[in-house]
N, C-alpha and C positions, 0 to 999 in steps of 0.2 A: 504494500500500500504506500500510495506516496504521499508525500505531508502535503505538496501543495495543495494538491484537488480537495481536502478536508471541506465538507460544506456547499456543495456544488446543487446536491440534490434539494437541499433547503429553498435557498434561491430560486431554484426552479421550481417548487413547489411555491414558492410564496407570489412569485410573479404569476403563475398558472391562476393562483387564486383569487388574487386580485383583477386579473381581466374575466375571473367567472362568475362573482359579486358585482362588476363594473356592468356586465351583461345583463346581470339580474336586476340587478337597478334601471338600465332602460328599459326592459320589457314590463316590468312594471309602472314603469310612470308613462310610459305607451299605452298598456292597456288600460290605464285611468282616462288619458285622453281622449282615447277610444271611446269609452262611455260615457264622457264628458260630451263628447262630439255626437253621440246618439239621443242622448238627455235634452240636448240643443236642438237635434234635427227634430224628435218628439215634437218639443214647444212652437217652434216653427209652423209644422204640420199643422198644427191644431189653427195656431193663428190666423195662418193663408186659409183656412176651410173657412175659419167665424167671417175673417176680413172677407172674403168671397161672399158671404151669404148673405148681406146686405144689400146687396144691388137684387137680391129681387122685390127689394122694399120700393125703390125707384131705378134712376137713372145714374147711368155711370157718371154723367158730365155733372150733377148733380154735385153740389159743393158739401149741401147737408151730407147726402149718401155716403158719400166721399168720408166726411167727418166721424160717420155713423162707421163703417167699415174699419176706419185706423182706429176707434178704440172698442170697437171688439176685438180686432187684433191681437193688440197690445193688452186686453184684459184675460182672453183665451192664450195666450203665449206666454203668458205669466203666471199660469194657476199653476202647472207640472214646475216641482222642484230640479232642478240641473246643482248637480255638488253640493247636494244639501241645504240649496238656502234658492230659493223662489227668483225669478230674472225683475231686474228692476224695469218696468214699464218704459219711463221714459231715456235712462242711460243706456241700457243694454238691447234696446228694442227698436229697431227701425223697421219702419210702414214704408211702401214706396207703390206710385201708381205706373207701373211700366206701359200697359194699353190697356185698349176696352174692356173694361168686365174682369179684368187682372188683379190681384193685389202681391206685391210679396213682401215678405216679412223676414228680416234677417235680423240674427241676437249671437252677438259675443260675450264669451265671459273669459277673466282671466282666471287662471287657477294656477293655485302655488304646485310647483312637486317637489317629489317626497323623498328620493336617494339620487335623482340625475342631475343636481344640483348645478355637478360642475361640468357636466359636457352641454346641460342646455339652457342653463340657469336657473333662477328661483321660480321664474313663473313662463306660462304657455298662454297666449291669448287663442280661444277654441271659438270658430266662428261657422255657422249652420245657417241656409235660408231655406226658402220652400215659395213657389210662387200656385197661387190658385186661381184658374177663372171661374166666373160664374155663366152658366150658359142652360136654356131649355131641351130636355131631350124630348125628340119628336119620334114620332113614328120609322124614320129615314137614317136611324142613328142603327148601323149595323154591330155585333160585339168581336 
């Protein structure tokens, strides 16, 4: 046995185990994101369906309807919790009229993570929208 090599396997084991922690930490604060990101698209959905279902109250060009859709929106997008604490209506929640009979609805939230500190930082901004029209189905509407 020779004296210098003493210790080699250590090292190697200790670097082995630190890129396999290192590993387990993003896949962990990944799959948060993940469900962070599903939580988001959730509230979204619901939003664009409420914000869509106002227009058969009236008219798109309608300024009220209009008024009536952004806060059903923002009220149906904000009931489902995302990381445990409810979207705030007016920070986290944007209304937008893209075309006729259209609403969509996009909500970011930042969220801290939890071991990838130092490859991605302290926090992820996780951003979901959903866009809904509203339209009649008629007799002509094949599936």
């Amino acid at each position: 046995m020779r004296i210098g090599n003493r210790g080699q396997v250590l090292l190697v084991f200790v670097a082995a185990l630190l890129a396999l922690l290192g590993m387990a930490a993003l896949g962990i604060d990944a799959g948060y994101m993940y469900t962070v990101r599903h939580e988001l698209q959730r509230s979204t959905d619901a939003g664009a369906l409420a914000g869509a279902s106002a227009f058969f109250d009236g008219s798109w060009s309608d300024s009220a309807i209009r008024a009536l859709s952004d806060a059903r929106a923002r009220a149906y997008a904000s009931k489902d919790k995302v990381a445990s604490a409810a979207l705030s209506p007016g920070g986290e929640i944007a209304v937008a009229f893209p075309s006729a009979e259209r609403v969509r609805v996009a909500a970011s939230r930042n969220v801290p993570l939890f071991f990838s500190r130092i490859f991605l930082g302290p926090t992820k901004t996780i951003t979901a929208y959903s866009v809904a029209e509203a339209s009649v189905v008629d007799t002509n509407v094949k599936g």
